[in-house]
MARSEDO-510247 format. One record per residue (C-alpha): residue number from 1; residue in three letters; x, z, y. Coordinates in Angstrom, 3 decimals, always signed. Last residue first. Layout:
num;residu;x;z;y
NUM;ALA;X;Z;Y
...
***
This chain:
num;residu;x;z;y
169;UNK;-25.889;+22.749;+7.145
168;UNK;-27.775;+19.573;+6.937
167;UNK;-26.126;+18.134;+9.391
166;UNK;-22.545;+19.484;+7.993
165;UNK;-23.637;+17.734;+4.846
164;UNK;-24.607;+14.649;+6.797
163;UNK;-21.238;+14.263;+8.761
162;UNK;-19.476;+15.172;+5.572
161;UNK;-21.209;+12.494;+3.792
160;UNK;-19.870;+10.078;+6.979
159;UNK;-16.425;+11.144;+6.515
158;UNK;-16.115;+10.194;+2.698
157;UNK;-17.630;+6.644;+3.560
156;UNK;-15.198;+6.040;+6.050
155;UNK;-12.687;+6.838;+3.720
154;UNK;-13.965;+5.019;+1.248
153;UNK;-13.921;+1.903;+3.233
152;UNK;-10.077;+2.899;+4.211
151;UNK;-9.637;+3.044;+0.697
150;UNK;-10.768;-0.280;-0.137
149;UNK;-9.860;-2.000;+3.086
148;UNK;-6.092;-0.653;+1.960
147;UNK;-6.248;-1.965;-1.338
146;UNK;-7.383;-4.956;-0.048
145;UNK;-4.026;-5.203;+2.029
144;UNK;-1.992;-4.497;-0.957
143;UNK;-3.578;-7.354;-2.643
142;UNK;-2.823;-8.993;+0.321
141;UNK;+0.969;-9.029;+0.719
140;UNK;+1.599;-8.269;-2.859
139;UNK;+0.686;-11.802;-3.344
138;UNK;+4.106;-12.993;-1.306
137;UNK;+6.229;-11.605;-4.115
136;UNK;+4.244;-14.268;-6.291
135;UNK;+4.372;-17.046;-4.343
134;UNK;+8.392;-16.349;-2.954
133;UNK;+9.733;-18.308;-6.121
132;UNK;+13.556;-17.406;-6.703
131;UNK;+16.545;-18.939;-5.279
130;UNK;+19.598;-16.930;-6.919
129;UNK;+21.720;-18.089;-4.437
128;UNK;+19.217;-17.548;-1.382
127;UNK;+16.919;-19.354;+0.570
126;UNK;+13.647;-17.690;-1.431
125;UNK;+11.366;-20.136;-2.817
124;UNK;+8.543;-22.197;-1.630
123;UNK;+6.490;-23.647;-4.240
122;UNK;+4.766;-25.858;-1.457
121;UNK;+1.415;-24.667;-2.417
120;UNK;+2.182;-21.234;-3.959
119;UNK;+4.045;-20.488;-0.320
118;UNK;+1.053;-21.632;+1.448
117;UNK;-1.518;-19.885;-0.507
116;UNK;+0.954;-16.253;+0.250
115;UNK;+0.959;-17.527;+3.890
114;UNK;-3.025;-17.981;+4.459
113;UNK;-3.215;-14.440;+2.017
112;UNK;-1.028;-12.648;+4.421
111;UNK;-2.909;-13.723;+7.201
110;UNK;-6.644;-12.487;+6.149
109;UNK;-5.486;-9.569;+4.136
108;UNK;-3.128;-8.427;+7.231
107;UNK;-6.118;-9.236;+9.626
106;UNK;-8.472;-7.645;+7.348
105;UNK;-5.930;-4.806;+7.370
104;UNK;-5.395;-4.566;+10.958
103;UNK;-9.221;-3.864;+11.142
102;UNK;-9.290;-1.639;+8.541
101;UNK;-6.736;+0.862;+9.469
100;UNK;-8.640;+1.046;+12.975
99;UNK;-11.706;+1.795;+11.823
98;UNK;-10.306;+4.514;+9.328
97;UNK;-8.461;+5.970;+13.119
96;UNK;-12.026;+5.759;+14.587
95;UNK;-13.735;+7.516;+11.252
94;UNK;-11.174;+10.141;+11.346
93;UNK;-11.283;+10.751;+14.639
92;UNK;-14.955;+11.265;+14.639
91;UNK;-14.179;+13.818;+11.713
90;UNK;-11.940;+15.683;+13.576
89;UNK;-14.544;+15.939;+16.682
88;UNK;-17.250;+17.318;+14.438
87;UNK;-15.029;+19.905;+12.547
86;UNK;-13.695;+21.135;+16.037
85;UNK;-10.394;+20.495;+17.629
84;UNK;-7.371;+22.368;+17.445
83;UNK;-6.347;+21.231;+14.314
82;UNK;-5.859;+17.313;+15.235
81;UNK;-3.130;+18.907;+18.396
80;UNK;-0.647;+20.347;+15.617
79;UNK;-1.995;+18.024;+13.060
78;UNK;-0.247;+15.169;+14.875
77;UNK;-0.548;+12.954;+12.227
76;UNK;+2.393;+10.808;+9.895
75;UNK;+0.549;+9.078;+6.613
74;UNK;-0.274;+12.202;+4.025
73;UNK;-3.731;+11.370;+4.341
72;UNK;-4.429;+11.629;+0.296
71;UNK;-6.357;+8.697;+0.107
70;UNK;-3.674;+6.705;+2.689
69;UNK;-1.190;+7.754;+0.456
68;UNK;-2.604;+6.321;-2.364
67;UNK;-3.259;+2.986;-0.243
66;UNK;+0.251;+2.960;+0.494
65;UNK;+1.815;+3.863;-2.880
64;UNK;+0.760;-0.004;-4.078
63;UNK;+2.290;-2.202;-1.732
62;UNK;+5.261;-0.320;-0.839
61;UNK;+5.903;-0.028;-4.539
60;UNK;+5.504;-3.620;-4.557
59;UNK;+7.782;-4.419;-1.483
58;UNK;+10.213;-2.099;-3.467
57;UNK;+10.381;-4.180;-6.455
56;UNK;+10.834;-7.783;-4.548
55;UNK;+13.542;-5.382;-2.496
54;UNK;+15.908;-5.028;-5.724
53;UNK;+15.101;-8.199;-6.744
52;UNK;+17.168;-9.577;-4.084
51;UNK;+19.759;-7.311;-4.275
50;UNK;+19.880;-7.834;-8.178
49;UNK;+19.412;-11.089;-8.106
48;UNK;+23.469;-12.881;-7.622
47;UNK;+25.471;-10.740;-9.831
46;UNK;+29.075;-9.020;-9.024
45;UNK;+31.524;-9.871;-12.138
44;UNK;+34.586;-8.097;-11.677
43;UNK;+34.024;-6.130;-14.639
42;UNK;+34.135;-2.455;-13.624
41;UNK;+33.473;-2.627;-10.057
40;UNK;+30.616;-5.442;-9.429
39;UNK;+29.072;-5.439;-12.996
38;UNK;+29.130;-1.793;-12.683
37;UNK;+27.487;-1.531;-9.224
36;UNK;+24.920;-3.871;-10.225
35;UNK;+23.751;-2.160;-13.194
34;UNK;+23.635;+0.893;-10.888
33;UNK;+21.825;-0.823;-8.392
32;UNK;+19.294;-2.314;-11.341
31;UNK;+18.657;+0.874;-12.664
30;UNK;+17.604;+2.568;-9.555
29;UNK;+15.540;-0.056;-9.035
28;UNK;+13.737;+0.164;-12.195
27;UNK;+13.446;+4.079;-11.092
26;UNK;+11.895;+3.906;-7.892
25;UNK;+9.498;+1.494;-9.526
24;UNK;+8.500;+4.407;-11.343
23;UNK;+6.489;+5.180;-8.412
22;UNK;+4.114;+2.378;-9.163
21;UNK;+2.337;+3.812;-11.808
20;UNK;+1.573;+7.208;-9.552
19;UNK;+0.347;+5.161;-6.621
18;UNK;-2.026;+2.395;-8.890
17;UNK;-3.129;+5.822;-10.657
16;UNK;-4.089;+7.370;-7.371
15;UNK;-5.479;+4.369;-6.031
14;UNK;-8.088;+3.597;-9.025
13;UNK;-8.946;+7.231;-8.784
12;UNK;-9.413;+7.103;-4.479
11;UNK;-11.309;+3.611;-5.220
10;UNK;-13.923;+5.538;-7.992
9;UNK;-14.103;+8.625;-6.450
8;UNK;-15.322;+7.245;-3.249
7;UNK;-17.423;+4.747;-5.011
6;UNK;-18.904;+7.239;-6.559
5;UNK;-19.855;+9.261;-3.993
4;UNK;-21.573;+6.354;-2.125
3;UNK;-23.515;+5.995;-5.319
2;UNK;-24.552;+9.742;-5.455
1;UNK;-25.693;+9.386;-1.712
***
């Protein structure tokens, strides 16, 4: 049980700091619209990435604040119906919705990763001006996905210790 505890702690810690790093994102893409919107306005000289790059950055925020989220289930719930229900019945419908997660997961992981290989293979890049490689923005596509199997793993793991606590109760 102290294992299964620890690997609770150790993929919700590992998610939290992932979540909090990548919020200042936010900020690097704040900075890069505003550098935009000066180059554009005040020297006539609009740039050809910063759009682009723009939502590169925000597909790994995405990526990375999910998972946190996910450990802190502040996704969208019903909790006006979820609170009626008993302890018992809450925490089957935890473990069915965690089921869930990670089965579209694997699929994401399992799809994501087939297209992010591709993409490295054939050094696709993106179809605009600027042109950049799409390999690495495509990784975020499954490393974000494991992330979720982690957490949704340690979420299933978190509900069944309350099962047995509550059995032992």
């Amino acid at each position: 049980m102290q294992k299964v505890k620890q690997f609770i702690a150790v993929i919700g810690g590992m998610n939290r700091q992932l979540g909090k790093i990548s919020s200042f994102v936010l900020i690097l893409i704040m900075l890069f619209l505003c550098y935009e919107v000066v180059m554009r306005y005040f020297f006539n000289s609009p740039t050809i990435w910063v759009h682009e790059l723009s939502g590169f950055s925000f597909a790994f925020y995405l990526a990375l604040t999910g998972p946190w989220l996910l450990q802190r289930k502040e996704h969208v719930s019903v909790d006006i119906v979820y609170s009626k229900f008993p302890a018992r019945f809450r925490l089957t419908a935890d473990i069915i919705s965690y089921l869930v997660c990670l089965a579209f997961f694997v699929v994401l992981f399992w799809v994501g990763g087939k297209d992010m290989l591709h993409a490295f293979k054939i050094n696709q890049h993106s179809y605009t001006v600027w042109g950049p490689p799409l390999g690495p923005v495509k990784l975020f596509v499954p490393v974000a996905a494991a992330l979720f199997i982690l957490q949704a793993l340690a979420g299933i793991c978190e509900v069944l210790v309350k099962f047995r606590e509550d059995s032992v109760k």
